[in-house]
C-alpha positions, 0 to 999 in steps of 0.5 A, spaced: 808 153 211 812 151 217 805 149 221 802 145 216 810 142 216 809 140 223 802 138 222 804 133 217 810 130 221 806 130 228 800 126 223 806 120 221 808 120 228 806 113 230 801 113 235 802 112 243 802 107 247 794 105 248 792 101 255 791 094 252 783 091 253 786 084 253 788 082 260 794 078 258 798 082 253 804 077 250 811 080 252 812 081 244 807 086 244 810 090 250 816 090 247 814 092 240 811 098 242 816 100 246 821 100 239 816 103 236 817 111 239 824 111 238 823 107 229 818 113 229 823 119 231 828 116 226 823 115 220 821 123 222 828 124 221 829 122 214 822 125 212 826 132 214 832 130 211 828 128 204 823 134 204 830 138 205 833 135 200 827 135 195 826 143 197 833 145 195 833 141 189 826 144 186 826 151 190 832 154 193 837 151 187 834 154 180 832 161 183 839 161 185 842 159 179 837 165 175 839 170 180 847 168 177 844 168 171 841 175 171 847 178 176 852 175 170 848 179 165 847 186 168 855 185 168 856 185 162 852 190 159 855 196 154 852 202 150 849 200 144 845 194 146 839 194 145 834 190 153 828 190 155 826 193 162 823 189 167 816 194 165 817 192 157 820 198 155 824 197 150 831 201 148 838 202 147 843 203 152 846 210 150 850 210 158 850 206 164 853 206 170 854 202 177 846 203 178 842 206 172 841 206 165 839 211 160 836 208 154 834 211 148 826 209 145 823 211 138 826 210 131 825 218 129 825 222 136 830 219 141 828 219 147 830 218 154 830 215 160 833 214 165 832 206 168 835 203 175 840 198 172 837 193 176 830 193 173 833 190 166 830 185 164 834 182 159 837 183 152 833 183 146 835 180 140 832 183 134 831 179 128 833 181 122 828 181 114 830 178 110 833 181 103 826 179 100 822 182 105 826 189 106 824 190 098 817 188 099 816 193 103 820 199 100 816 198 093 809 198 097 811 204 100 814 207 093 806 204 091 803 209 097 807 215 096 806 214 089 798 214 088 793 220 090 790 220 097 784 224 093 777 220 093 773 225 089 
């Protein structure tokens, strides 16, 4: 990224100073191309500053801001919690320590797993059904218990 950098910078510079064909060059002329290397070297110079500005604000300040955000998070955490791993796991925090989590899986059978605290992605947040929905499910499975699995 550095080269291309140069490259870009070394393509701006202004051109050196040619041997003139015309013998009788004015002395404006000399004048301005003389003034013109050191115009040039401020002109890269604010080009630098620019560019340096514009990286900060579109790179090095947002991942900072994300790194903040996730430090704060893993801060945060207690037992009880439900997060998901940077892998896509999802579970609850039965324990946690200064490097490693262990999180509970599965509805039925709890299982365990032990998971570096730094690779928690975030928490998860679990929507709730709402009352309709929880009543719909509990007579469609009344329905299936209550009906034969036998196609005789």
């Amino acid at each position: 990224m550095y080269l291309a950098l140069l490259d870009l910078l070394f393509w701006l510079q202004a051109p050196g100073t040619a041997p003139s064909s015309a013998p009788a060059a004015a002395a404006g002329d000399a004048a301005a191309q003389a003034g013109d290397p050191g115009m040039s070297c401020a002109m890269q110079g604010g080009f630098m500053a620019v560019l340096f500005v514009l990286m900060y604000f579109l790179m090095i300040r947002p991942e900072n801001k994300r790194r903040e955000e996730q430090e704060n998070m893993l801060k945060a955490l207690r037992p009880g919690q439900k997060v998901r791993t940077s892998s896509g796991i999802l579970g609850e925090i039965i324990s946690i320590d200064a490097n490693e989590a262990v999180l509970a899986i599965g509805q039925k059978e709890k299982i365990r797993i032990n998971v570096l605290r730094s690779h928690l992605a975030g928490l998860e947040t679990v929507a709730a059904k709402p009352v309709d929905e929880k009543k719909a499910d509990e007579k469609n499975d009344k329905k299936a218990e209550e009906k034969p699995a036998d196609k005789s």
